[in-house]
MITORRO-277521 format. One line per field, with one value per atom (N, C-alpha, C, O): residue number from 0; atom name; x negated, z negated, y. Coordinates in Angstrom, 1 decimal. Layout:
BEGIN
num <- NUM | ...
atomo <- CA | ...
x <- X | ...
z <- Z | ...
y <- Y | ...
This chain:
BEGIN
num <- 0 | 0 | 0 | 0 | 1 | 1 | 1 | 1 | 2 | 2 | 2 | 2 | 3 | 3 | 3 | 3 | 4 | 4 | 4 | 4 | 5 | 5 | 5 | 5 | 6 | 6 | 6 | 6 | 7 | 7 | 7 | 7 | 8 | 8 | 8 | 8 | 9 | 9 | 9 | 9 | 10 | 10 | 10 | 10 | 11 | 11 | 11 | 11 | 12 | 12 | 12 | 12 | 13 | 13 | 13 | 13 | 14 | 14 | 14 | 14 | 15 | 15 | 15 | 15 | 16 | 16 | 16 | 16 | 17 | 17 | 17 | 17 | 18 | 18 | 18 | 18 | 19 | 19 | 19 | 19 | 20 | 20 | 20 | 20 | 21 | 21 | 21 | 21 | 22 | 22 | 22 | 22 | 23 | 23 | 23 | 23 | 24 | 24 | 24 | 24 | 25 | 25 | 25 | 25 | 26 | 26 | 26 | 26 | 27 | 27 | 27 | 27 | 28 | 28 | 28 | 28 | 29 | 29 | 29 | 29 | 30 | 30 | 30 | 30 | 31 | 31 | 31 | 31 | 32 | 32 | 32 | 32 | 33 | 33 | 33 | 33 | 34 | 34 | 34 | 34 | 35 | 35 | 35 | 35 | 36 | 36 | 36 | 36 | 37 | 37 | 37 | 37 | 38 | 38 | 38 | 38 | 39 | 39 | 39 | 39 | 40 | 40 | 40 | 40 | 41 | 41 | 41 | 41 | 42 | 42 | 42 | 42 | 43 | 43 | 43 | 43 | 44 | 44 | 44 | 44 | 45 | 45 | 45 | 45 | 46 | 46 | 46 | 46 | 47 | 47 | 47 | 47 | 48 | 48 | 48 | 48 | 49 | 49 | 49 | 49
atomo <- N | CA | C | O | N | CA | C | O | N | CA | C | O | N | CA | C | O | N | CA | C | O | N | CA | C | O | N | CA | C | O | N | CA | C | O | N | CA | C | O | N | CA | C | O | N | CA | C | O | N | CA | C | O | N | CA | C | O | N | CA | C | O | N | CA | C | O | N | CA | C | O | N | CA | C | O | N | CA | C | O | N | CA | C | O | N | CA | C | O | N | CA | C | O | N | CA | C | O | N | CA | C | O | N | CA | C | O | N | CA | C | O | N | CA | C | O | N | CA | C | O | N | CA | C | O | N | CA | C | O | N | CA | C | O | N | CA | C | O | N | CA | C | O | N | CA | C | O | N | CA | C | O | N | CA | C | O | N | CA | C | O | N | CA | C | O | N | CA | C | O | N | CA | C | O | N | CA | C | O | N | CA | C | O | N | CA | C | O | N | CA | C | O | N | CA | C | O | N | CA | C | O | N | CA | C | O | N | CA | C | O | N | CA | C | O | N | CA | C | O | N | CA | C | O
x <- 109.4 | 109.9 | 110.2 | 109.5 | 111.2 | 111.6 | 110.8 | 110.5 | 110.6 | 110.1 | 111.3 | 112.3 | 110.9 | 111.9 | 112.6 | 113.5 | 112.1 | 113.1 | 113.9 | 114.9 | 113.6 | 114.5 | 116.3 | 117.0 | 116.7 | 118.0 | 118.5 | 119.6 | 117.5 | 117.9 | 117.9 | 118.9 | 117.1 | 116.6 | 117.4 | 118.0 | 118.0 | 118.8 | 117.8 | 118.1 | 116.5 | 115.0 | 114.5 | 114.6 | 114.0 | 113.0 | 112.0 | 112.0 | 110.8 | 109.9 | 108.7 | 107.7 | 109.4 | 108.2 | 108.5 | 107.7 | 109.7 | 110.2 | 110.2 | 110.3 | 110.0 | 109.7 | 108.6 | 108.2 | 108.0 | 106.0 | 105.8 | 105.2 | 106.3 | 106.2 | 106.5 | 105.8 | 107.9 | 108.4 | 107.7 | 107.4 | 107.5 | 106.1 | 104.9 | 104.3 | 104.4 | 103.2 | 103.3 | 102.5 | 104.8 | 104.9 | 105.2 | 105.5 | 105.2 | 105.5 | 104.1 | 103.9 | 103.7 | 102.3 | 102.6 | 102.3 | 103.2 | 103.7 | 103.2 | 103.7 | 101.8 | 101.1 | 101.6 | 101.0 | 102.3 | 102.9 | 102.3 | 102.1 | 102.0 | 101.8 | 103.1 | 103.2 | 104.0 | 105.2 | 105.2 | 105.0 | 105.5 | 106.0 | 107.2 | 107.9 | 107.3 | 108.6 | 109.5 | 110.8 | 108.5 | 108.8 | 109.4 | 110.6 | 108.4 | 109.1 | 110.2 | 110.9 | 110.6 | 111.8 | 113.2 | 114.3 | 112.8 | 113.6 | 114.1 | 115.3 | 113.3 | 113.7 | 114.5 | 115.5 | 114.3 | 114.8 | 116.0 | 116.9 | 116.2 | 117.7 | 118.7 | 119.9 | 117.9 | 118.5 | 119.1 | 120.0 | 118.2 | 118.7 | 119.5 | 120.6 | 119.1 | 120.6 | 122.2 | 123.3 | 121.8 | 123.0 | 123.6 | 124.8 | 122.4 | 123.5 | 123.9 | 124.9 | 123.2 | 123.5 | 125.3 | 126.1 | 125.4 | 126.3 | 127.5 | 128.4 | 127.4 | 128.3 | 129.2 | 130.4 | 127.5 | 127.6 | 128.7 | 129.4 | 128.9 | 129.6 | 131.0 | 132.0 | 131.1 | 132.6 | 133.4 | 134.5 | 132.3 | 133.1 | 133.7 | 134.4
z <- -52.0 | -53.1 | -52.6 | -51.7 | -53.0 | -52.5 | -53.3 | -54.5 | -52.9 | -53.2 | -54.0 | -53.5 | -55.5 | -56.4 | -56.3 | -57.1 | -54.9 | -54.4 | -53.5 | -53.2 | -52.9 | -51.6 | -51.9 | -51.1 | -53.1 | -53.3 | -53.4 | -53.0 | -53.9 | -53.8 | -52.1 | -51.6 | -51.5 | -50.0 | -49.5 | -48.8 | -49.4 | -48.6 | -47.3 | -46.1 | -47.8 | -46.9 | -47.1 | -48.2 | -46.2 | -46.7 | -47.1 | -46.8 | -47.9 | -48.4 | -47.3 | -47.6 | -46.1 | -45.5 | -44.8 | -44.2 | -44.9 | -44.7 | -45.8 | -45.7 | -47.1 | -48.3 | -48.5 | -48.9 | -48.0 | -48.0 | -46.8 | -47.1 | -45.8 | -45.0 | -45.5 | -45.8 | -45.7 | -46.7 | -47.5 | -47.4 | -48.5 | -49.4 | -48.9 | -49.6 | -48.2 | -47.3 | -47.0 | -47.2 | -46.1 | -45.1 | -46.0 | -45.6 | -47.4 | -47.8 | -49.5 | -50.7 | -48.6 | -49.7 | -51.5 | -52.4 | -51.2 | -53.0 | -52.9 | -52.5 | -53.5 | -53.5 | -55.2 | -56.1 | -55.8 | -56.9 | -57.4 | -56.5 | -58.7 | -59.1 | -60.4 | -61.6 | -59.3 | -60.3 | -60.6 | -59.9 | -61.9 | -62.3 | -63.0 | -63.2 | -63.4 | -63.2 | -64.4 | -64.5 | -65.3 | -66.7 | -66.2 | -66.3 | -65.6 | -64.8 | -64.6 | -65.2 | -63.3 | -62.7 | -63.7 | -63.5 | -65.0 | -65.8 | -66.5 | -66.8 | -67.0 | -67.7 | -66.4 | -66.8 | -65.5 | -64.8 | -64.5 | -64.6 | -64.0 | -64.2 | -65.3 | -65.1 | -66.6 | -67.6 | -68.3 | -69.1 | -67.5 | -67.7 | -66.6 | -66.6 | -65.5 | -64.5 | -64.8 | -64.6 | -65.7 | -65.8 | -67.1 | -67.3 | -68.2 | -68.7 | -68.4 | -69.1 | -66.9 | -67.1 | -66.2 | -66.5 | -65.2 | -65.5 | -65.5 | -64.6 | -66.9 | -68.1 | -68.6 | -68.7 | -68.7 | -69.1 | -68.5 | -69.3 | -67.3 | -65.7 | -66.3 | -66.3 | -66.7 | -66.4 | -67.7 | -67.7 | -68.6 | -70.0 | -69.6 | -70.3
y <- -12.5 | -11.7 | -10.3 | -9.7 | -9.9 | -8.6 | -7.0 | -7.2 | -6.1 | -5.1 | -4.3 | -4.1 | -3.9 | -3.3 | -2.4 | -2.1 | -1.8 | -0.7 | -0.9 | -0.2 | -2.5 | -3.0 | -2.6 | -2.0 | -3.2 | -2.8 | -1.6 | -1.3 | -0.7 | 1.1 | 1.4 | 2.1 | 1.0 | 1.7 | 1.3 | 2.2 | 0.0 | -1.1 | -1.4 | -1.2 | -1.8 | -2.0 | -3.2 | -3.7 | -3.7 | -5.3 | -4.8 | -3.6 | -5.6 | -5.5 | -4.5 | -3.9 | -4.6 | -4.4 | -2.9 | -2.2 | -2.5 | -1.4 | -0.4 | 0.8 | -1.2 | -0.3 | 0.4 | 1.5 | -0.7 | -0.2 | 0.8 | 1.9 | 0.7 | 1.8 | 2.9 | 3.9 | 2.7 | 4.3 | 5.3 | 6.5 | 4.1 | 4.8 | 5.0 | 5.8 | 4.7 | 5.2 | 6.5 | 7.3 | 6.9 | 7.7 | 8.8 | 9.9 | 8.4 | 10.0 | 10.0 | 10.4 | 9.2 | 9.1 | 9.2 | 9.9 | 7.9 | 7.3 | 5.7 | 4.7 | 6.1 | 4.9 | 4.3 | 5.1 | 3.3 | 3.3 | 2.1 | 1.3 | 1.5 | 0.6 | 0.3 | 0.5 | -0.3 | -0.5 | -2.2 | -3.2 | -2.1 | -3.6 | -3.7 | -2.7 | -4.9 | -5.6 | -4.9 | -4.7 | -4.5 | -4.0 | -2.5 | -2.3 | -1.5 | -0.8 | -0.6 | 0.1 | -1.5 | -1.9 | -2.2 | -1.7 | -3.2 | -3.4 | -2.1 | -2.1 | -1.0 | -0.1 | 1.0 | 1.5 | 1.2 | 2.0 | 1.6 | 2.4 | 0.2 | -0.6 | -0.5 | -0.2 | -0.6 | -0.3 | 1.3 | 1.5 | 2.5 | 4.0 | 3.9 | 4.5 | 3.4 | 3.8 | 3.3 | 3.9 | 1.8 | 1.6 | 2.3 | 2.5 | 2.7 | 3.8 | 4.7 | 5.2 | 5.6 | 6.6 | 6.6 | 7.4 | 5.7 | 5.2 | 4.6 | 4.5 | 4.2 | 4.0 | 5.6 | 5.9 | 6.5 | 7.5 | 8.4 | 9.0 | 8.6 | 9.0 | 8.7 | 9.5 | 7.0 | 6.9 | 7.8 | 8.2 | 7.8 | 8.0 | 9.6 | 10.2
């Protein structure tokens, strides 16, 4: 399973966890999370094109 940030980072799962270590963002993200931040990005946008 890929880590929720893999697609923002353009990182594997295991290069995400590093990441976040290395700048000490220990995060307890879930999927619900993920869903809603997907969903304000894609309005924001939407927002951009208008």
């Amino acid at each position: 399973m890929l880590h929720p940030y893999s697609f923002i980072l353009n990182l594997n799962s295991f290069e995400v966890d590093a990441f976040l270590k290395q700048h000490q963002a220990y995060l307890h993200y879930t999927i619900a999370d993920f869903n809603q931040d997907l969903q304000t990005l894609e309005e924001v946008q939407q927002q951009q094109q208008n």
